[in-house]
ZATIDREN-565752 format. One record per residue (C-alpha): residue number from 1; residue in three letters; chain; x, y, z. Coordinates in steps of 0.25 Angstrom, whole numbers, always signed. Layout:
! residues N
{resi NUM | resn ala | chain A | u X | v Y | w Z}
...
***
This chain:
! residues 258
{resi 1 | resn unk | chain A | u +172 | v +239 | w -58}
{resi 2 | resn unk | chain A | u +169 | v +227 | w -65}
{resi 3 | resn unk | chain A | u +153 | v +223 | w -67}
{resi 4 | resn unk | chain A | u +150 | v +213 | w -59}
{resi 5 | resn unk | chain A | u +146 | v +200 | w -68}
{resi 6 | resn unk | chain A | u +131 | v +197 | w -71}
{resi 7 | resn unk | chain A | u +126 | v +185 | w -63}
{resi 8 | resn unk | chain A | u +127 | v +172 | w -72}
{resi 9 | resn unk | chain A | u +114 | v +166 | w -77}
{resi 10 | resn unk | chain A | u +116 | v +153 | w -66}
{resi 11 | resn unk | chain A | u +115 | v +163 | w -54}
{resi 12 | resn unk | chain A | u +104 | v +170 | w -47}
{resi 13 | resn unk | chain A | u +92 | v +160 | w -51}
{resi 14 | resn unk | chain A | u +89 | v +153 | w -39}
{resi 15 | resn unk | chain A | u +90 | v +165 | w -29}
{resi 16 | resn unk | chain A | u +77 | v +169 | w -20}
{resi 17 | resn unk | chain A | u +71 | v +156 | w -21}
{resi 18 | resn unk | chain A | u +69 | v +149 | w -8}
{resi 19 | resn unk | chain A | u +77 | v +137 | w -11}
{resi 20 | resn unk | chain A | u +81 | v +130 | w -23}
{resi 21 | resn unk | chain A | u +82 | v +116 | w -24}
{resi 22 | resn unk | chain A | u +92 | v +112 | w -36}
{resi 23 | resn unk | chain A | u +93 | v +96 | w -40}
{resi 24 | resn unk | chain A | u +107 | v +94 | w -41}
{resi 25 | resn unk | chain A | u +104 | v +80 | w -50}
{resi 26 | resn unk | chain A | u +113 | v +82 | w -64}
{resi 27 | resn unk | chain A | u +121 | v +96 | w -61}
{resi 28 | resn unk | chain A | u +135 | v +100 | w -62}
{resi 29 | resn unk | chain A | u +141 | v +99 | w -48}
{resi 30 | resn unk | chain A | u +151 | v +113 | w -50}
{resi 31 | resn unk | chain A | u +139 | v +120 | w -57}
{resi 32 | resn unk | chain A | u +127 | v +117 | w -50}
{resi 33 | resn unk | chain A | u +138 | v +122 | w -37}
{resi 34 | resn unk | chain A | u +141 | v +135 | w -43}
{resi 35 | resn unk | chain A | u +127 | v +139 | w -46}
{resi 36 | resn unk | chain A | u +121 | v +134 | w -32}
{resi 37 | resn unk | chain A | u +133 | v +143 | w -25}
{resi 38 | resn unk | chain A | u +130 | v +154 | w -33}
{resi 39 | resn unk | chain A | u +116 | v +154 | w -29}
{resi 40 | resn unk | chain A | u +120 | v +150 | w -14}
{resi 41 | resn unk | chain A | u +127 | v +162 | w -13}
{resi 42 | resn unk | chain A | u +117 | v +171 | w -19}
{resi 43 | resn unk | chain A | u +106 | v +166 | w -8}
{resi 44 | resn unk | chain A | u +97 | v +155 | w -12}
{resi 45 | resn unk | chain A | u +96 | v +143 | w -4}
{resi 46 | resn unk | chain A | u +98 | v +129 | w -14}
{resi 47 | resn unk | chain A | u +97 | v +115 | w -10}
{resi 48 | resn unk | chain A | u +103 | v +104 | w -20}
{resi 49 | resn unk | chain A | u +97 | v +93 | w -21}
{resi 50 | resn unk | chain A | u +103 | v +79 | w -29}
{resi 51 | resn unk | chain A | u +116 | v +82 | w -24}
{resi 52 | resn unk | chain A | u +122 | v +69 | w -28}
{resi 53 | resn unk | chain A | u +118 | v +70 | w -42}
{resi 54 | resn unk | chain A | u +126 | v +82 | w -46}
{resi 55 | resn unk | chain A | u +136 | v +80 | w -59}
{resi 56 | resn unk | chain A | u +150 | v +82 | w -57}
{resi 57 | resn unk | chain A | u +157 | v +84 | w -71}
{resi 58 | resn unk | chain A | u +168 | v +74 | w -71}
{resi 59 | resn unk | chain A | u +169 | v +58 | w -71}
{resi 60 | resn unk | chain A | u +166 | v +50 | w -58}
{resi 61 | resn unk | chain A | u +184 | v +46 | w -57}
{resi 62 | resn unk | chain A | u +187 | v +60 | w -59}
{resi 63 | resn unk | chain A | u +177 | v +67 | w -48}
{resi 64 | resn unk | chain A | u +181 | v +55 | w -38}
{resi 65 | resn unk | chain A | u +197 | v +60 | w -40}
{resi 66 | resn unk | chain A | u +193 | v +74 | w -37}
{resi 67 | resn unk | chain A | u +183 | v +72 | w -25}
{resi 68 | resn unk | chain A | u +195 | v +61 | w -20}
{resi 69 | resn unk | chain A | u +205 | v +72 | w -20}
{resi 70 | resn unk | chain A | u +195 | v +82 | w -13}
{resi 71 | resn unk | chain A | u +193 | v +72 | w -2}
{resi 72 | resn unk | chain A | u +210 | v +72 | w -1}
{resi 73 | resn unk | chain A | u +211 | v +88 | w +3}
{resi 74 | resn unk | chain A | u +207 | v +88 | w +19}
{resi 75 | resn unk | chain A | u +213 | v +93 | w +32}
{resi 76 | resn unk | chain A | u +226 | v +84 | w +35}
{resi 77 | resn unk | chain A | u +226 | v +85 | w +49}
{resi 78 | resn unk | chain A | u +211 | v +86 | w +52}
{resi 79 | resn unk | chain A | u +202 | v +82 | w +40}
{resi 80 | resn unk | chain A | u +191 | v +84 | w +45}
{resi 81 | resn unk | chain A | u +192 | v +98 | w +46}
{resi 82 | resn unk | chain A | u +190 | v +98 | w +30}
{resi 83 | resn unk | chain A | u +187 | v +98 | w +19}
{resi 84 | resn unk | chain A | u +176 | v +92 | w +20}
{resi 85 | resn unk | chain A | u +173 | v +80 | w +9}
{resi 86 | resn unk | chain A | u +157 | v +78 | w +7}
{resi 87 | resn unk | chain A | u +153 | v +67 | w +1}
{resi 88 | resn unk | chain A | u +137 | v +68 | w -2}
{resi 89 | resn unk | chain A | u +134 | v +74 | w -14}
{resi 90 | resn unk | chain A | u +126 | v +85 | w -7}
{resi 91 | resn unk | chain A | u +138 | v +90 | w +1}
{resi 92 | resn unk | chain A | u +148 | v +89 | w -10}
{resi 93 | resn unk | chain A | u +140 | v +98 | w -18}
{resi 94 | resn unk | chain A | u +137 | v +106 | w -6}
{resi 95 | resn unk | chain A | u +153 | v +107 | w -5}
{resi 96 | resn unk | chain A | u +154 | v +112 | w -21}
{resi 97 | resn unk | chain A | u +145 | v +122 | w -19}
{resi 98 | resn unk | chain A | u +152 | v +127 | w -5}
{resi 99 | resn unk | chain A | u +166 | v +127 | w -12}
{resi 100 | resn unk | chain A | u +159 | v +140 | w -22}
{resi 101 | resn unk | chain A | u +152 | v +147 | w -9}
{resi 102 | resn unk | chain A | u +161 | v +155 | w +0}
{resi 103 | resn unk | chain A | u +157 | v +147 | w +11}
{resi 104 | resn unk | chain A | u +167 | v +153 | w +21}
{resi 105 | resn unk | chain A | u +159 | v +165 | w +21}
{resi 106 | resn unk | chain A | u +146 | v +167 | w +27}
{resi 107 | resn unk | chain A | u +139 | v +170 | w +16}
{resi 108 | resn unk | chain A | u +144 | v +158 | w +9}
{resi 109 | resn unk | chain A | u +139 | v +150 | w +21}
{resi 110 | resn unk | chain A | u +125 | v +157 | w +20}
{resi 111 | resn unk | chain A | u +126 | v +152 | w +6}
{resi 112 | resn unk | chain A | u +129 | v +138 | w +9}
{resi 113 | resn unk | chain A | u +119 | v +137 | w +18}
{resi 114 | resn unk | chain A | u +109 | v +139 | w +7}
{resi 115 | resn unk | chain A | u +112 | v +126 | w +1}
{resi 116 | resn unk | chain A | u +106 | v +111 | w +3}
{resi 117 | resn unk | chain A | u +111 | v +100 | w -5}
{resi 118 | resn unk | chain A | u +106 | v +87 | w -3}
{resi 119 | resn unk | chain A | u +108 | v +72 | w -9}
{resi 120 | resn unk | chain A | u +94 | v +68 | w -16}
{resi 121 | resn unk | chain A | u +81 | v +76 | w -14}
{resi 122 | resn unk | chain A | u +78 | v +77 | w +1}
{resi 123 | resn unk | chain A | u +65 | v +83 | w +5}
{resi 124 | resn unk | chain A | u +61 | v +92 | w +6}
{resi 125 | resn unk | chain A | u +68 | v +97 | w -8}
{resi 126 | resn unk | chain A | u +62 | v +84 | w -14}
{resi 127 | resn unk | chain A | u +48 | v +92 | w -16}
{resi 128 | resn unk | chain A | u +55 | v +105 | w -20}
{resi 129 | resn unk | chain A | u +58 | v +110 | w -35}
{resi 130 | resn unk | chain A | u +71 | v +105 | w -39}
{resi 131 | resn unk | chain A | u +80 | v +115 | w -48}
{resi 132 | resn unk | chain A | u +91 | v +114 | w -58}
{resi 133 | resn unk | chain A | u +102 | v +122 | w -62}
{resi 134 | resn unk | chain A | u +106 | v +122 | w -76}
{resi 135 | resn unk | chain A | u +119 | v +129 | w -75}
{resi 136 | resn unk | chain A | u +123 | v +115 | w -68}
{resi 137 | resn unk | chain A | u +116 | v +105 | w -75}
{resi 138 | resn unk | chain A | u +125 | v +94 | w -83}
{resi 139 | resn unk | chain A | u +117 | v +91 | w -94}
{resi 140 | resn unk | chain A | u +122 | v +108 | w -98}
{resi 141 | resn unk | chain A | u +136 | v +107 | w -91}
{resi 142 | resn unk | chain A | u +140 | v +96 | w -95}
{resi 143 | resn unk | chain A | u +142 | v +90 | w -108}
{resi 144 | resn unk | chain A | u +137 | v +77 | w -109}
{resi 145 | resn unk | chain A | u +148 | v +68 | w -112}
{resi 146 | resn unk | chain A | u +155 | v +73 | w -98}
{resi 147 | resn unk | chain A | u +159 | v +64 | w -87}
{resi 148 | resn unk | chain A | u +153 | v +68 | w -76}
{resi 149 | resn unk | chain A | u +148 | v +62 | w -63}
{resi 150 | resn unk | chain A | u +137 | v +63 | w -49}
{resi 151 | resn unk | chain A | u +140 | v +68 | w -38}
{resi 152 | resn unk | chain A | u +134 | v +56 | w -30}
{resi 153 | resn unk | chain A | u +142 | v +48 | w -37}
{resi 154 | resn unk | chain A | u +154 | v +56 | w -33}
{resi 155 | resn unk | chain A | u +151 | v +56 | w -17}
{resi 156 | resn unk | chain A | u +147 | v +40 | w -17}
{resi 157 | resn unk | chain A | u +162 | v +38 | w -22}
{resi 158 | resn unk | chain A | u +166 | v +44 | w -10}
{resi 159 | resn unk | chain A | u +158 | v +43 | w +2}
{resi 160 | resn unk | chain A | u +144 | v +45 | w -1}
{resi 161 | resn unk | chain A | u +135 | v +34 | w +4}
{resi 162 | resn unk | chain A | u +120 | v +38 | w +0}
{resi 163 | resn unk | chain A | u +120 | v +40 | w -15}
{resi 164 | resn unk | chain A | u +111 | v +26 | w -14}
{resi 165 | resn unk | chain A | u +102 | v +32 | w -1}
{resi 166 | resn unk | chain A | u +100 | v +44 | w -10}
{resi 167 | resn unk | chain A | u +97 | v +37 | w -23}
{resi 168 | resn unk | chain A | u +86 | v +29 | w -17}
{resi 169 | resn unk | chain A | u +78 | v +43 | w -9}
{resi 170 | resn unk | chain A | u +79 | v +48 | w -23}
{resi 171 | resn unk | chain A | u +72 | v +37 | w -28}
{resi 172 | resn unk | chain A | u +60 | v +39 | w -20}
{resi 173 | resn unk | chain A | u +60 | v +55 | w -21}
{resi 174 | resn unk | chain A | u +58 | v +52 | w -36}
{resi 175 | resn unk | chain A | u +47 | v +42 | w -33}
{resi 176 | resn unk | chain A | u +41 | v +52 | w -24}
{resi 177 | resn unk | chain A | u +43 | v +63 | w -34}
{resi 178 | resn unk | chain A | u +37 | v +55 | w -46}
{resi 179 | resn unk | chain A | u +25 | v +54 | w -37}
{resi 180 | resn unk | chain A | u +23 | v +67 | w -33}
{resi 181 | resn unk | chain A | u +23 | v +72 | w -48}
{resi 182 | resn unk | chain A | u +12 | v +63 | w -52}
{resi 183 | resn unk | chain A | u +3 | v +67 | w -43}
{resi 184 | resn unk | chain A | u +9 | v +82 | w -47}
{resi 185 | resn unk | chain A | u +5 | v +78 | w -61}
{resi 186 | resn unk | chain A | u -10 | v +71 | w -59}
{resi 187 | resn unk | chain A | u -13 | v +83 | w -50}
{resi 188 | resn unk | chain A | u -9 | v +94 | w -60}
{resi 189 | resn unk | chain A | u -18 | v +88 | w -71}
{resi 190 | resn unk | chain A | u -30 | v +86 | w -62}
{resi 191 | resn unk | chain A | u -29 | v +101 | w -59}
{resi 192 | resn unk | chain A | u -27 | v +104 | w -72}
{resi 193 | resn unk | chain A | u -39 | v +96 | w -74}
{resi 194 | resn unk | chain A | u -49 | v +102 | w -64}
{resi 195 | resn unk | chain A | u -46 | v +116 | w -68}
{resi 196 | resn unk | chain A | u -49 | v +113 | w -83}
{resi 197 | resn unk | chain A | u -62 | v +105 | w -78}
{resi 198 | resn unk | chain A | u -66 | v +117 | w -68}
{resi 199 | resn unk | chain A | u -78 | v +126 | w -70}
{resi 200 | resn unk | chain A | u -73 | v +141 | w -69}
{resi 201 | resn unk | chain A | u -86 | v +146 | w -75}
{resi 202 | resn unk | chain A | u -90 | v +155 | w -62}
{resi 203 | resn unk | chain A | u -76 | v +159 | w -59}
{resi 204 | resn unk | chain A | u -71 | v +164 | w -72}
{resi 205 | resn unk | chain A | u -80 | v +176 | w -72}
{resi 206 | resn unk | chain A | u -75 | v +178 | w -57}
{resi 207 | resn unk | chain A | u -61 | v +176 | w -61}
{resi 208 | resn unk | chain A | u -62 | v +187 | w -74}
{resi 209 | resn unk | chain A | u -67 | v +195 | w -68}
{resi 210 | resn unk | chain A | u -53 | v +197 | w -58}
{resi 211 | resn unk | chain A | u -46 | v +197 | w -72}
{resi 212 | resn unk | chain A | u -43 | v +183 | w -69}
{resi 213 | resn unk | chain A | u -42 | v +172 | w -82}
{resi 214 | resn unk | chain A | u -42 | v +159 | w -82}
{resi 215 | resn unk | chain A | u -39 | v +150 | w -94}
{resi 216 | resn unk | chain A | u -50 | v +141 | w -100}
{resi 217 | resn unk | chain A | u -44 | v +126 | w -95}
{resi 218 | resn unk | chain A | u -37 | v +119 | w -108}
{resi 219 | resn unk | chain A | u -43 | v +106 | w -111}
{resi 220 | resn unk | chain A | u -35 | v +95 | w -110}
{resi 221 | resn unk | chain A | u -28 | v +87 | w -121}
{resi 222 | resn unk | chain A | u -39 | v +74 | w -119}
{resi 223 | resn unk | chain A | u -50 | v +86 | w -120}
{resi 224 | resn unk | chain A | u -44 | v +91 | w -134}
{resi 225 | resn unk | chain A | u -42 | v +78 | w -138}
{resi 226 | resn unk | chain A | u -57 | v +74 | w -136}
{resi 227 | resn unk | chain A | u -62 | v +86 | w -142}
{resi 228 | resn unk | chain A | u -61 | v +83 | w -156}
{resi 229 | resn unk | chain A | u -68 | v +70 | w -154}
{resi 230 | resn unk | chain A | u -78 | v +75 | w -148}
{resi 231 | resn unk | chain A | u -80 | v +87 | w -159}
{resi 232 | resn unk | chain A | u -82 | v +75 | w -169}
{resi 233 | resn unk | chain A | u -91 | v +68 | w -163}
{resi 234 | resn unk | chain A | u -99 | v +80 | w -160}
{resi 235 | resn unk | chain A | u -100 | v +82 | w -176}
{resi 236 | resn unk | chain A | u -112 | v +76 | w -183}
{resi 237 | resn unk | chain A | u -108 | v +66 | w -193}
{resi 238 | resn unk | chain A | u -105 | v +69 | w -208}
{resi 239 | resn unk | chain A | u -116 | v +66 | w -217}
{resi 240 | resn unk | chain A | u -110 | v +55 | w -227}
{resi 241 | resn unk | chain A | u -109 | v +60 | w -240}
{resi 242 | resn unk | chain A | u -119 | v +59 | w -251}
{resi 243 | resn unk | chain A | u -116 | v +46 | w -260}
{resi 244 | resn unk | chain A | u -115 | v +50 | w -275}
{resi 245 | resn unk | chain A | u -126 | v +49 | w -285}
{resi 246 | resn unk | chain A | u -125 | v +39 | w -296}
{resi 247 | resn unk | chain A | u -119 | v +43 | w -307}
{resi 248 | resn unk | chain A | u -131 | v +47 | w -319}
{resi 249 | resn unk | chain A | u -132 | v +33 | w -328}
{resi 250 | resn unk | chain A | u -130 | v +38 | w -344}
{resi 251 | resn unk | chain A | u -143 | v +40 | w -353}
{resi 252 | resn unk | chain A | u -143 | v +31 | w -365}
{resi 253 | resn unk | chain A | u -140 | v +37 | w -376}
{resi 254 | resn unk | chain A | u -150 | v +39 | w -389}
{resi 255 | resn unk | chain A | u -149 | v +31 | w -400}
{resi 256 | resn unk | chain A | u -147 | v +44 | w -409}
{resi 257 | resn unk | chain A | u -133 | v +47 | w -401}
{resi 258 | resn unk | chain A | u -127 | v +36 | w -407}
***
């Protein structure tokens, strides 16, 4: 019998964790797909986020001649028995990634059911850690002078009415994101302060004694920097230098020399 392949480098990474949120902004549509199907099917639960920010390669004409044939394939005597055209961004990737999933099965519909895709950065995935893939990204997928284009973009030419609404929450997430990283920052540095001022003097034997080190704090850059001047200023001043003595004036000379 034949080996059975090794499992690529793109597979496998994200499995056992609770859920993974991936930000679908500036991926490759097909890729970014494959990947999360992949990982679907092996039992990890996803939630794509920025749905309508994914890149299709391809210019915006060509993409709007495919998607318009897809909308012509349909049930002549009953359409509405499918197919079924989405057109948010959210379900259309939902649909990509459906169309590599046996979803017929049961274990494909266990597998679907692990995945959430969404337009924007609803809560509560807004607070979560946001991951991406780079097997999909398309500043390494595609080259540079490629023609390529959203997926927003793509579903607003054909039905999809809340690219606007959705601009304008994600405007105020980023506001609201902006803020909470300030503060992040401010109280970062005024831990990092409090520990380097705390006196650990009648803890440190304590702490030794369990086998326990605990670093001397680093000074900070301002510290270092007034150190040197403070050195100075600590050092008596030089003595100036003794002025040179006149030069000895000549003795006259006898009047037998001459």
């Amino acid at each position: 019998p034949k080996p059975k392949p090794e499992r690529g480098p793109t597979l496998g990474k994200m499995v056992f964790e609770n859920v993974v949120v991936v930000d679908g902004r500036a991926h490759m549509l097909g890729r970014l797909a494959s990947i999360v199907a992949k990982e679907l099917l092996l039992g990890q639960h996803i939630v794509v986020v920025r749905a309508e920010q994914i890149v299709i390669s391809g210019s915006l004409a060509r993409n709007k001649v495919k998607f318009a044939q897809f909308l012509k394939k349909r049930t002549n005597t009953n359409p509405k028995k499918g197919p079924i055209h989405y057109r948010s961004p959210a379900r259309m990737f939902w649909r990509v990634v459906r169309g590599m999933v046996p979803h017929k099965t049961y274990r494909g519909q266990q597998a679907m059911g692990r995945l959430q895709t969404y337009e924007g950065v609803p809560q509560p995935w807004d607070t979560k850690k946001k991951q991406v893939v780079p097997e999909a990204l398309k500043v390494l997928r595609l080259k540079a002078q490629r023609r390529h284009c959203l997926l927003g973009r793509l579903a607003s030419e054909f039905g999809w009415k809340h690219a606007a609404l959705v601009e304008k929450m994600e405007a105020k997430r980023r506001v609201r994101a902006a803020e909470f990283y300030a503060e992040k920052k401010t109280a970062a540095k005024n831990r990092s302060a409090a520990e380097r001022e705390a006196d650990l003097a009648a803890v440190l034997p304590v702490l030794e004694k369990f086998g326990h080190y605990v670093a001397p704090a680093e000074p900070m850059e301002d510290d270092e920097e007034e150190e040197p001047a403070a050195e100075a200023a600590a050092e008596p001043a030089a003595e100036p230098a003794a002025a040179p003595a006149p030069a000895a004036e000549p003795e006259p000379a006898a009047a037998g020399d001459y």
